[in-house]
PDB file of N, CA, C and O in Angstrom, chain B, residues numbered from 101:
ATOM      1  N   UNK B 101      -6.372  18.673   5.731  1.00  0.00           N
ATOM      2  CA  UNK B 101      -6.143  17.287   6.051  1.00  0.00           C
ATOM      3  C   UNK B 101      -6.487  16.450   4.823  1.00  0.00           C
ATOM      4  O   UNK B 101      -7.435  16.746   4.095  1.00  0.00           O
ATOM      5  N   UNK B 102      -5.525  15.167   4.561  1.00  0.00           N
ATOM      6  CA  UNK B 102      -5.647  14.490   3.405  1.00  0.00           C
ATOM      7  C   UNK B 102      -5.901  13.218   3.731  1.00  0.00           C
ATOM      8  O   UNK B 102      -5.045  12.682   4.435  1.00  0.00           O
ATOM      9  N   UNK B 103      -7.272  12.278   3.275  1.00  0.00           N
ATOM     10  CA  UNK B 103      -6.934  11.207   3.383  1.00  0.00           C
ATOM     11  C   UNK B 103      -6.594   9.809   2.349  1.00  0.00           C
ATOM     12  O   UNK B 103      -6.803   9.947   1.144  1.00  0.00           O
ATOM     13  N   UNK B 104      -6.196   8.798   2.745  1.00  0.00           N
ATOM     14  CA  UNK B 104      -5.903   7.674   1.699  1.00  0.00           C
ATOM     15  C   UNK B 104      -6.875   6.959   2.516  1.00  0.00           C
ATOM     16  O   UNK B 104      -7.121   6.915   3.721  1.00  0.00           O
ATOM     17  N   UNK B 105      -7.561   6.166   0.990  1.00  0.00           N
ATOM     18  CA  UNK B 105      -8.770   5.520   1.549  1.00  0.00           C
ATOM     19  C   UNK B 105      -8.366   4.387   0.450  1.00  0.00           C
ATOM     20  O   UNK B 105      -8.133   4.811  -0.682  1.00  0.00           O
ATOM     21  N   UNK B 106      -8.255   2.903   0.691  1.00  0.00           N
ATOM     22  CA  UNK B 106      -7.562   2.390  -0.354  1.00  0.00           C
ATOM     23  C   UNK B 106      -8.508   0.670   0.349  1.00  0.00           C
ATOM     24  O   UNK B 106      -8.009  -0.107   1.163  1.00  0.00           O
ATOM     25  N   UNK B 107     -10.161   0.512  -0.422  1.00  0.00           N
ATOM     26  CA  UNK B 107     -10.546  -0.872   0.220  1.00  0.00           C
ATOM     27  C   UNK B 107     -10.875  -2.021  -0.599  1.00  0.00           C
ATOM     28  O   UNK B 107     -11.663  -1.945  -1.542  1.00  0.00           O
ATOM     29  N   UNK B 108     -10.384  -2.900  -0.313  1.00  0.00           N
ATOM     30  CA  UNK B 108     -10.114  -3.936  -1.078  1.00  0.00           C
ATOM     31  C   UNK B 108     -11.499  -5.100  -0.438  1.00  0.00           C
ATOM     32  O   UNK B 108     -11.631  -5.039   0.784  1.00  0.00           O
ATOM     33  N   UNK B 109     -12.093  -5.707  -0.890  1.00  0.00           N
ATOM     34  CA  UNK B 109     -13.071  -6.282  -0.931  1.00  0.00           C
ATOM     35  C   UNK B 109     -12.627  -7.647  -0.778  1.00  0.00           C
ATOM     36  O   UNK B 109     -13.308  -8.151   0.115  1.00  0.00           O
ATOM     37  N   UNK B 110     -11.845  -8.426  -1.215  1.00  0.00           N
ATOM     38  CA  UNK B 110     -11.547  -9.583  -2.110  1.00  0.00           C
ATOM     39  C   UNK B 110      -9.767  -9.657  -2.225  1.00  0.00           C
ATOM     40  O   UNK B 110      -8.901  -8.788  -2.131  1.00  0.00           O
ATOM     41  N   UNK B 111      -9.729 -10.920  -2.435  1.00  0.00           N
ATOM     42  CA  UNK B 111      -8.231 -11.082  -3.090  1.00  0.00           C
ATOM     43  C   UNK B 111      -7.809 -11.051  -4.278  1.00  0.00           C
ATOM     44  O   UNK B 111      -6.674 -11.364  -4.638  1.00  0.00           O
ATOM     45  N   UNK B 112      -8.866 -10.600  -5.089  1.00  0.00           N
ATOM     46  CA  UNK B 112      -8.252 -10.025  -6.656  1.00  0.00           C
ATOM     47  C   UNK B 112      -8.557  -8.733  -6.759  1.00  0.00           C
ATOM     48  O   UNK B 112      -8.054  -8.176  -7.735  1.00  0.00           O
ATOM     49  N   UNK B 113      -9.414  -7.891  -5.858  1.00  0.00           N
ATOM     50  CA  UNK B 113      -8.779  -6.093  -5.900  1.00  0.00           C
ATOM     51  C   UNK B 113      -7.564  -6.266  -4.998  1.00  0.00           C
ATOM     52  O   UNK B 113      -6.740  -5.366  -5.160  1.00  0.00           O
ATOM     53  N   UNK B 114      -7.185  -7.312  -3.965  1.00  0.00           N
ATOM     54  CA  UNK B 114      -6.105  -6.943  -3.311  1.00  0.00           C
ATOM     55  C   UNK B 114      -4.921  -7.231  -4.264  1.00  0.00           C
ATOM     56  O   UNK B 114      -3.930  -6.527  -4.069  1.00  0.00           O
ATOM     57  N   UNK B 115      -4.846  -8.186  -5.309  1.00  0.00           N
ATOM     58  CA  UNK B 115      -3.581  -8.034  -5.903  1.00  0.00           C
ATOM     59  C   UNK B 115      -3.504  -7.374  -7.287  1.00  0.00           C
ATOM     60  O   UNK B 115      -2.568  -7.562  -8.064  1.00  0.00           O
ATOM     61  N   UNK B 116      -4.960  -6.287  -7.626  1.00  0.00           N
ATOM     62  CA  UNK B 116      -4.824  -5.389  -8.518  1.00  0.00           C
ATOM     63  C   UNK B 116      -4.186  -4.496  -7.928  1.00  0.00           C
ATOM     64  O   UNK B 116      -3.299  -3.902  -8.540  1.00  0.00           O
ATOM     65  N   UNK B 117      -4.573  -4.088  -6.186  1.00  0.00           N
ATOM     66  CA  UNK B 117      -4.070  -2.731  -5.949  1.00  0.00           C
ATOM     67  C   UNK B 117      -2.055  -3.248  -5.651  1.00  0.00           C
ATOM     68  O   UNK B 117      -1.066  -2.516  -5.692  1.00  0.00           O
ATOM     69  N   UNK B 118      -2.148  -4.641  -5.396  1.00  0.00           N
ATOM     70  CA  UNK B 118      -0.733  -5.059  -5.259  1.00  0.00           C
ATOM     71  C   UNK B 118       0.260  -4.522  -6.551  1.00  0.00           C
ATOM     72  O   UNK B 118       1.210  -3.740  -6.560  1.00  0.00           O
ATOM     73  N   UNK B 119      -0.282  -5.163  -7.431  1.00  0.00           N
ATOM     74  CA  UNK B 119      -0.079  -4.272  -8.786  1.00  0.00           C
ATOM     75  C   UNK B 119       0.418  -3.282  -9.167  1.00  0.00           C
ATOM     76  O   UNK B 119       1.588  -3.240  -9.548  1.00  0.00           O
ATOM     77  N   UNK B 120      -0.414  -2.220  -9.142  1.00  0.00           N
ATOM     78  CA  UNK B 120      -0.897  -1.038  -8.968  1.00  0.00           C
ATOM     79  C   UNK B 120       0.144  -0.296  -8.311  1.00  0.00           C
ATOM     80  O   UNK B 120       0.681   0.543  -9.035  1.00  0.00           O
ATOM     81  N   UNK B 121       0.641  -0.395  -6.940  1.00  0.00           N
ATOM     82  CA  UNK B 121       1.320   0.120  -6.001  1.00  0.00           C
ATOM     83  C   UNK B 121       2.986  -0.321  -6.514  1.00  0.00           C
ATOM     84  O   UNK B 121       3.659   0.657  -6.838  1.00  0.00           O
ATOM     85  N   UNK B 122       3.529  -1.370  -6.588  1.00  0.00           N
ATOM     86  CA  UNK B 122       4.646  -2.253  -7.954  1.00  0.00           C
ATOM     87  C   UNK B 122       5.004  -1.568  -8.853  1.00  0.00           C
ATOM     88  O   UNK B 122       6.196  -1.666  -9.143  1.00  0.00           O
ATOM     89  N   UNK B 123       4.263  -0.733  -9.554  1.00  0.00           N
ATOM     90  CA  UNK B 123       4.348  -0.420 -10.675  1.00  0.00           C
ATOM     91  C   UNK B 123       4.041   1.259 -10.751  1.00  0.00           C
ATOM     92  O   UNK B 123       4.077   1.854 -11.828  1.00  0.00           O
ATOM     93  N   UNK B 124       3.736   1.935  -9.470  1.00  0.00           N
ATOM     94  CA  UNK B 124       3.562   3.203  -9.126  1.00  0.00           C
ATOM     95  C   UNK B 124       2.631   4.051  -9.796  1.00  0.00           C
ATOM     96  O   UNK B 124       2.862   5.219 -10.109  1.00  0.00           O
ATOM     97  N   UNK B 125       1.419   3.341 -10.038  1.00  0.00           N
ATOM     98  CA  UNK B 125       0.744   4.034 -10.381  1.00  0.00           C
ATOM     99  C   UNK B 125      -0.680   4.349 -10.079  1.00  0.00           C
ATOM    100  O   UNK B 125      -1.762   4.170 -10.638  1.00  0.00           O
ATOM    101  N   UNK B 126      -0.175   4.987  -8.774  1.00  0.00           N
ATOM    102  CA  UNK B 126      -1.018   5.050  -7.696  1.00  0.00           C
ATOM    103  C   UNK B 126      -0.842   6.760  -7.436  1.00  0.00           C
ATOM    104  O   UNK B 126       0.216   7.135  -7.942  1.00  0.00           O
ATOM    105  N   UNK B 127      -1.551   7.803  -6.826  1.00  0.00           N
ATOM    106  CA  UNK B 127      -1.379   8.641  -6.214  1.00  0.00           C
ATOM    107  C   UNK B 127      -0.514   8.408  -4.704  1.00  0.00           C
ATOM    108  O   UNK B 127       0.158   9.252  -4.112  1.00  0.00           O
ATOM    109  N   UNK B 128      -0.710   7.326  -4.403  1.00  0.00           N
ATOM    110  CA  UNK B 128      -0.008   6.981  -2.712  1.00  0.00           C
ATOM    111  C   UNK B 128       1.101   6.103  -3.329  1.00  0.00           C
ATOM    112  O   UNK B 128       1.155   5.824  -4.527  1.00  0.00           O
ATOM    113  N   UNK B 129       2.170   5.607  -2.188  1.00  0.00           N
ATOM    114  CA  UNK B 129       2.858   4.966  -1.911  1.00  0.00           C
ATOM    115  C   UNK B 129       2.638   3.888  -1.230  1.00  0.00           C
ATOM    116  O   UNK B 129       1.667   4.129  -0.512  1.00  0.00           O
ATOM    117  N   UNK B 130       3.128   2.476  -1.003  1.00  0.00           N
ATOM    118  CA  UNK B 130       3.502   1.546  -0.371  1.00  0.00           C
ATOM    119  C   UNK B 130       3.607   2.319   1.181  1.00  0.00           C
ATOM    120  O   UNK B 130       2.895   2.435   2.178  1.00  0.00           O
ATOM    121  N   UNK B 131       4.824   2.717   0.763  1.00  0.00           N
ATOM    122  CA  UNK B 131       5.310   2.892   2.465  1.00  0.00           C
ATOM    123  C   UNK B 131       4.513   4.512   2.878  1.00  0.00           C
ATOM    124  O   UNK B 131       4.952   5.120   3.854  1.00  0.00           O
ATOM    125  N   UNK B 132       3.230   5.171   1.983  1.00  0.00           N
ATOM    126  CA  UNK B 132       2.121   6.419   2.628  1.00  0.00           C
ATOM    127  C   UNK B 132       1.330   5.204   3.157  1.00  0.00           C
ATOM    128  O   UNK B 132       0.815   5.665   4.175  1.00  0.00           O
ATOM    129  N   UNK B 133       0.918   3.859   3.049  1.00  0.00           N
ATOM    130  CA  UNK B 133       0.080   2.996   3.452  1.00  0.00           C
ATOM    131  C   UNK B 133       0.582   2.077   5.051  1.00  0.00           C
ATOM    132  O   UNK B 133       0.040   1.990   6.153  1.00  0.00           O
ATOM    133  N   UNK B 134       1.728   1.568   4.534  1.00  0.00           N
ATOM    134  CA  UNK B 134       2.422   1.348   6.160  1.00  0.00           C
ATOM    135  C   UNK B 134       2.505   2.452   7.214  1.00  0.00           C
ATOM    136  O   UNK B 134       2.452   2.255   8.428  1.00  0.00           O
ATOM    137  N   UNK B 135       2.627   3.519   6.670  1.00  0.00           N
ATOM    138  CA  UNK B 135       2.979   4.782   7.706  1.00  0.00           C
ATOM    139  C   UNK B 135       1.678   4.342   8.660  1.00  0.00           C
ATOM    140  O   UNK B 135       1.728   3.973   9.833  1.00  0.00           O
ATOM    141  N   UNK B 136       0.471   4.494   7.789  1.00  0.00           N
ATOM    142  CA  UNK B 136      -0.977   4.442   8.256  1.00  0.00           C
ATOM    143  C   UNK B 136      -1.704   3.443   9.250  1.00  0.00           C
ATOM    144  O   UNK B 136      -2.604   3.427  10.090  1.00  0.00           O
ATOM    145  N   UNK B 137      -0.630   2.497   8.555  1.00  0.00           N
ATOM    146  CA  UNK B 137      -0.860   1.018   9.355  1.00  0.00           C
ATOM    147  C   UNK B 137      -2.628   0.736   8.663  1.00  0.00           C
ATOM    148  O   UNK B 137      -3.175   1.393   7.777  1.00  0.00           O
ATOM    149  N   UNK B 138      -3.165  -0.400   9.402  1.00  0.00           N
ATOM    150  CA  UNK B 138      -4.439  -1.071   8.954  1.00  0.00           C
ATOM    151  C   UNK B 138      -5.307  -0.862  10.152  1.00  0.00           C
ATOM    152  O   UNK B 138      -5.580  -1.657  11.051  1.00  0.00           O
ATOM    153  N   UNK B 139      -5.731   0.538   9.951  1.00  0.00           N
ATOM    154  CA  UNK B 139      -6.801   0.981  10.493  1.00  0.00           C
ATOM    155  C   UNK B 139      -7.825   0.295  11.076  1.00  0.00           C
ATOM    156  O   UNK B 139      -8.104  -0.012  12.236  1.00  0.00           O
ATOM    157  N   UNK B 140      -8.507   0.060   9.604  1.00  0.00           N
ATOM    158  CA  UNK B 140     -10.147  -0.108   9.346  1.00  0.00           C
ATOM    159  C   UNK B 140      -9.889  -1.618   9.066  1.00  0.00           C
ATOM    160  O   UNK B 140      -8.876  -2.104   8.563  1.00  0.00           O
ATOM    161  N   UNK B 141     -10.806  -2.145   9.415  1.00  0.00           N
ATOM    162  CA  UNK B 141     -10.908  -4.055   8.501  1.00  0.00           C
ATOM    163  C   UNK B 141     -12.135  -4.044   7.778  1.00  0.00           C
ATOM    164  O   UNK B 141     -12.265  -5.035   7.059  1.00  0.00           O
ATOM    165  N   UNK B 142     -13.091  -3.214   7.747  1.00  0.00           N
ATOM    166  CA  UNK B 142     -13.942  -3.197   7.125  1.00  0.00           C
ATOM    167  C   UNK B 142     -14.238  -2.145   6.322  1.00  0.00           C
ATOM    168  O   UNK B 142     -13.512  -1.161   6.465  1.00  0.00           O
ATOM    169  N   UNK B 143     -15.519  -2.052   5.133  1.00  0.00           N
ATOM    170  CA  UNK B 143     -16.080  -0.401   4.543  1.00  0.00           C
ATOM    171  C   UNK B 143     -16.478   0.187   5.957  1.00  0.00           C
ATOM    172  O   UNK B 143     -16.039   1.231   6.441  1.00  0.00           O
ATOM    173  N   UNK B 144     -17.130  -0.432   6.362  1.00  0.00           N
ATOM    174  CA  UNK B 144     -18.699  -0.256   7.314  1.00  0.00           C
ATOM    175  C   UNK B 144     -17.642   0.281   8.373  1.00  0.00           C
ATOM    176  O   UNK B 144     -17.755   1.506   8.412  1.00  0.00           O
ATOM    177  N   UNK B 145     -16.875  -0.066   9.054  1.00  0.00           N
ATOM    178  CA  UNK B 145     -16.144   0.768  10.167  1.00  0.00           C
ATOM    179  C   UNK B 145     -15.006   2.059   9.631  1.00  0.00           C
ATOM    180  O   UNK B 145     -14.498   2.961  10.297  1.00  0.00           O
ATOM    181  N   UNK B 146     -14.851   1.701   8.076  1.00  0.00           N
ATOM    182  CA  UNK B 146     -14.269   3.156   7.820  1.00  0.00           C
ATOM    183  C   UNK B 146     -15.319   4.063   7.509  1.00  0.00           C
ATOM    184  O   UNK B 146     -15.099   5.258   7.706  1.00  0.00           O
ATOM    185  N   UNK B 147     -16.451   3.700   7.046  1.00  0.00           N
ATOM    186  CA  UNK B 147     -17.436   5.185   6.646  1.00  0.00           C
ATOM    187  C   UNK B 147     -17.724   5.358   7.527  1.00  0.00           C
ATOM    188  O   UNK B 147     -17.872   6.573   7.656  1.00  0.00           O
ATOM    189  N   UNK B 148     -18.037   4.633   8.743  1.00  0.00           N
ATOM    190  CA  UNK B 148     -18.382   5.158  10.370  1.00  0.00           C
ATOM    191  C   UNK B 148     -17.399   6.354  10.979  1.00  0.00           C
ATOM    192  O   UNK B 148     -17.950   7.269  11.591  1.00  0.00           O
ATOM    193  N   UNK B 149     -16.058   6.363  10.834  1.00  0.00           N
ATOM    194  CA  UNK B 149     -15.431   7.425  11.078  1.00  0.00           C
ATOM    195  C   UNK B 149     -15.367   8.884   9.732  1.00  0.00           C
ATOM    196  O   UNK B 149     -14.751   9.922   9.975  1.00  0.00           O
TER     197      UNK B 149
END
């Protein structure tokens, strides 16, 4: 099992990883992240699982 763990803190890691994903240079995809949908809203409830 593989996971994508991708957390953005802020609105300037969110439009580095915006970036980032634009320009493909990411191990994941755009649409490996929609598949996933928005899980978690927080760190604290994703390290909980």
């Amino acid at each position: 099992m593989s996971y994508i763990a991708c957390l953005c803190e802020g609105a300037a890691e969110q439009a580095v990883i915006e970036l980032l994903l634009d320009a493909e240079k990411l191990i994941f995809t755009r649409d490996d992240l929609e598949k996933l949908g928005n899980k978690y809203k927080t760190s604290y409830t994703f390290a909980r699982r």
